[in-house]
N, C-alpha and C positions, 0 to 999 in steps of 0.2 A: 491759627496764624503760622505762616512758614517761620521755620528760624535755621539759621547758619550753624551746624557744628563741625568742630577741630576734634577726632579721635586718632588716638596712638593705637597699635596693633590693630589693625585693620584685615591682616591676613586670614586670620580663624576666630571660632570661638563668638565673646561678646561682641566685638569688634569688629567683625563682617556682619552678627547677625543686626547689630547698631543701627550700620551704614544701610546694609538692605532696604532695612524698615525705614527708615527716614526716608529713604530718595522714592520709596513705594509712595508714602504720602505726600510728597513733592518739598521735600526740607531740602538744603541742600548741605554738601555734606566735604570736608576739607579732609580726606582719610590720609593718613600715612600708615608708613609700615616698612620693612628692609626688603622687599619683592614688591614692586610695583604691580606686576605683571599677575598676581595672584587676586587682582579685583578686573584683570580684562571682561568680564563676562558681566559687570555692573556697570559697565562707560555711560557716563550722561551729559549732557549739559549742566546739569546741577551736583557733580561730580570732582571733584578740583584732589587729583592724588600726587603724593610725591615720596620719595625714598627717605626712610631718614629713624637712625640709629638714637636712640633715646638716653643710651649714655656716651653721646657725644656734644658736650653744652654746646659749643659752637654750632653744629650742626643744628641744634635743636632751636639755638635762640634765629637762628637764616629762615630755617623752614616756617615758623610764625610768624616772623615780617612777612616774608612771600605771601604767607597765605592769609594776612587782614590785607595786604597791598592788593591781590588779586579781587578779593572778596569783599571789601570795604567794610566789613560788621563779624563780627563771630558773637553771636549768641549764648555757643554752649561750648567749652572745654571739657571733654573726657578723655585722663589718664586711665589708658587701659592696659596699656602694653606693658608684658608681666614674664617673668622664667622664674620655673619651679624647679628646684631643687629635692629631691626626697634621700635623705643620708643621715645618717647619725650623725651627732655632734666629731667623731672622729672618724668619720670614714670619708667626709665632704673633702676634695682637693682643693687645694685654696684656689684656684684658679676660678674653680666655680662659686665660691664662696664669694670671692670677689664679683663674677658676672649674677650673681642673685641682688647682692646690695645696689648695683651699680644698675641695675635695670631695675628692678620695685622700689626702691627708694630713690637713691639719688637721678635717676633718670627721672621719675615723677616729680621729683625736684625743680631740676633743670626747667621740665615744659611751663608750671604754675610759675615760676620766675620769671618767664620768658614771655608768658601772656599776658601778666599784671600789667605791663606800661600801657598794654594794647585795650585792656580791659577797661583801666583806670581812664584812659582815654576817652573813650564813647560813651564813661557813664555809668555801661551794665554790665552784666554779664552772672556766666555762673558758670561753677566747675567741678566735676563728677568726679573725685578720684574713687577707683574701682579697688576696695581691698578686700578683705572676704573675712566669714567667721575667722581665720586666723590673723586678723587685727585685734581682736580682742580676747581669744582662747589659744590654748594649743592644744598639739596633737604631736604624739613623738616620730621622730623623724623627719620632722619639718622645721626644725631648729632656726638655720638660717633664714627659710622663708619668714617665719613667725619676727625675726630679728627687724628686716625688710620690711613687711606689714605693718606690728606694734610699731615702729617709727617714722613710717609715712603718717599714719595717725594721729601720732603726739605734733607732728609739723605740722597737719592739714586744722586739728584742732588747735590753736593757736592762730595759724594764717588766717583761717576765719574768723577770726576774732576782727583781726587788723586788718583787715579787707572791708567788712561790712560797711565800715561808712563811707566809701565809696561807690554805695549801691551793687557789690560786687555778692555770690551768694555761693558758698562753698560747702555741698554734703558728701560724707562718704558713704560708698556702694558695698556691702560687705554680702555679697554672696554665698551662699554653700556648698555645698558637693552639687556638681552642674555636670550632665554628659557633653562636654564642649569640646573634645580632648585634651584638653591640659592634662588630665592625668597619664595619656600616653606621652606628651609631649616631656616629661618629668626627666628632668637631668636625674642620673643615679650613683652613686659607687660601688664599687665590690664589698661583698657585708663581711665585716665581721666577725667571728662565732663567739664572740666575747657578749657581744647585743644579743645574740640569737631566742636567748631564752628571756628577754624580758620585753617592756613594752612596746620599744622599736623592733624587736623580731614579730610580734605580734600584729603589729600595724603593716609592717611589711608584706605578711601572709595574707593579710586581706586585700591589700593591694593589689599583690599579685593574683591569688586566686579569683579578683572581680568582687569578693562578697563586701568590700569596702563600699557603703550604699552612697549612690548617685540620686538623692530623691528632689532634687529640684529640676525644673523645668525652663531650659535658657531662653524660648520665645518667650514665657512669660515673665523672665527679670530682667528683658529690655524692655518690656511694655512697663514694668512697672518704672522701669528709668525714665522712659520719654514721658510715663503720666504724671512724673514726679516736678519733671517742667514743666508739662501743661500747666500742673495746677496753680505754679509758683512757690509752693509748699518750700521751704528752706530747711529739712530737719538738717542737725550735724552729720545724724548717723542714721541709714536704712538699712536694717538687717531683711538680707530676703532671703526667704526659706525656712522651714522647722527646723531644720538641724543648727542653721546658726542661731535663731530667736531660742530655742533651749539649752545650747550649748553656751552660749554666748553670757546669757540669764545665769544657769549655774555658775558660771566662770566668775562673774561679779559676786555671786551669794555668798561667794565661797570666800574670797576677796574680803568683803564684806566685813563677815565674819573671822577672820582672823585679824583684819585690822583693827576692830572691834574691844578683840579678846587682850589686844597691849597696848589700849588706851590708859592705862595707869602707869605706864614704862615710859611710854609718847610723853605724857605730862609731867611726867616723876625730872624731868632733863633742863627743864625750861629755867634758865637763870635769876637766882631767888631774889635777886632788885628790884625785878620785874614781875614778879608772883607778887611780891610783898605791896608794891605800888597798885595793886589793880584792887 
């Protein structure tokens, strides 16, 4: 069955290779993105592209009226459009500090607020925010991004809660290391030698030297996107990749286990009226 999707960054990465694949199988497809002119080579009839800055609410909430007014149905919302950040906790400028939040968070913000009326309208729909193993793990020197991630998360989880009985179906896409270029595309600062020798100099080096492994495969974590509609399958969270399903895994075990280890602290606090009453 054809279906209508609305994607942000459309330029590179998941987000071109999205669009491709849809308009290959004849979906048709609402791309945006801040260069129009970087999808000339995909124009179609079942194509509908327009400009548009993701942490500009205004901007944001214009370009989704346009584009159910043009299109009459949107099917599928995918937040994709993302800026990475790679800096220590003290070497990031605040200027980028500010365009990491303002683009992975609060710009994915803005679009799911902006398509709810549109959503809620016709009934259905569903909405792919795109965050990656670092929604739920870290990795030093990703400080900021991880801040931007874990908290598009805590929102998405939630929204979907309060969405659902509107027939509305909200999962996050948590990706892993992907050769997509994001990793070149990586805002950075001048390092430190204060970090140098400890795990942000470490992660650094692998970075730079490449030996930082890319072991996932981006044709196949858009196929597993669009199969994830096909199926109607609704999970909260699709981890894709080995590094995020182990990484991801540890990260809770671990979690876990120390929340575990001060459950008698957790309890020890609880107001003795109320111990005593129960």
């Amino acid at each position: 069955m054809a279906r209508t999707w609305f994607i942000t960054g459309t330029s590179s990465g998941f987000g071109r290779l999205l669009t491709a694949r849809l308009l290959d199988r004849g979906d048709r497809v609402a791309a945006t993105l801040r260069r129009p002119e970087a999808l000339d080579d995909l124009r179609s009839d079942r194509l509908w592209v327009a400009r548009l800055d993701v942490t500009d609410a205004g901007q944001v909430r214009r370009v989704l009226d346009e584009a159910f007014a043009a299109l009459g149905t949107v099917d599928v919302v995918v937040n994709n459009a993302g800026f990475g950040l790679f800096a220590s906790v003290e070497e990031a400028a605040y200027e980028q500090v500010r365009q990491v939040i303002d683009t992975n968070l609060l710009g994915s913000i803005h679009v799911i607020r902006a398509a709810l009326p549109h959503l809620r309208a016709q009934g259905h729909g569903r909405i792919l925010q795109v965050s990656s193993a670092g929604g739920q793990t870290t990795y030093p020197n990703f400080s900021y991004y991880h801040a931007a991630k874990w908290g598009i998360e805590g929102f998405c989880e939630t929204v979907a809660r309060e969405i659902e009985p509107f027939g509305i179906g909200l999962t996050i896409v948590e990706p892993g290391a992907t050769p997509t270029g994001f990793g070149s595309a990586l805002a950075t600062a001048p390092a430190m030698p204060e970090y140098d020798q400890g795990p942000a100099g470490d992660t650094r080096r692998a970075v730079t030297d490449g030996t930082f492994p890319l072991v996932n495969d981006p044709e196949k974590i858009v196929d597993a996107m669009i199969d994830l509609v096909d199926r109607q399958d609704v999970p909260l969270r699709l981890p894709l990749g080995p590094d995020t399903y182990q990484d991801v895994r540890a990260s809770l075990a671990a979690r876990l286990a120390e929340h575990d280890a001060h459950r008698e602290t957790a309890l020890a606090v609880a107001r003795d009226d109320l111990v005593a009453s129960e």
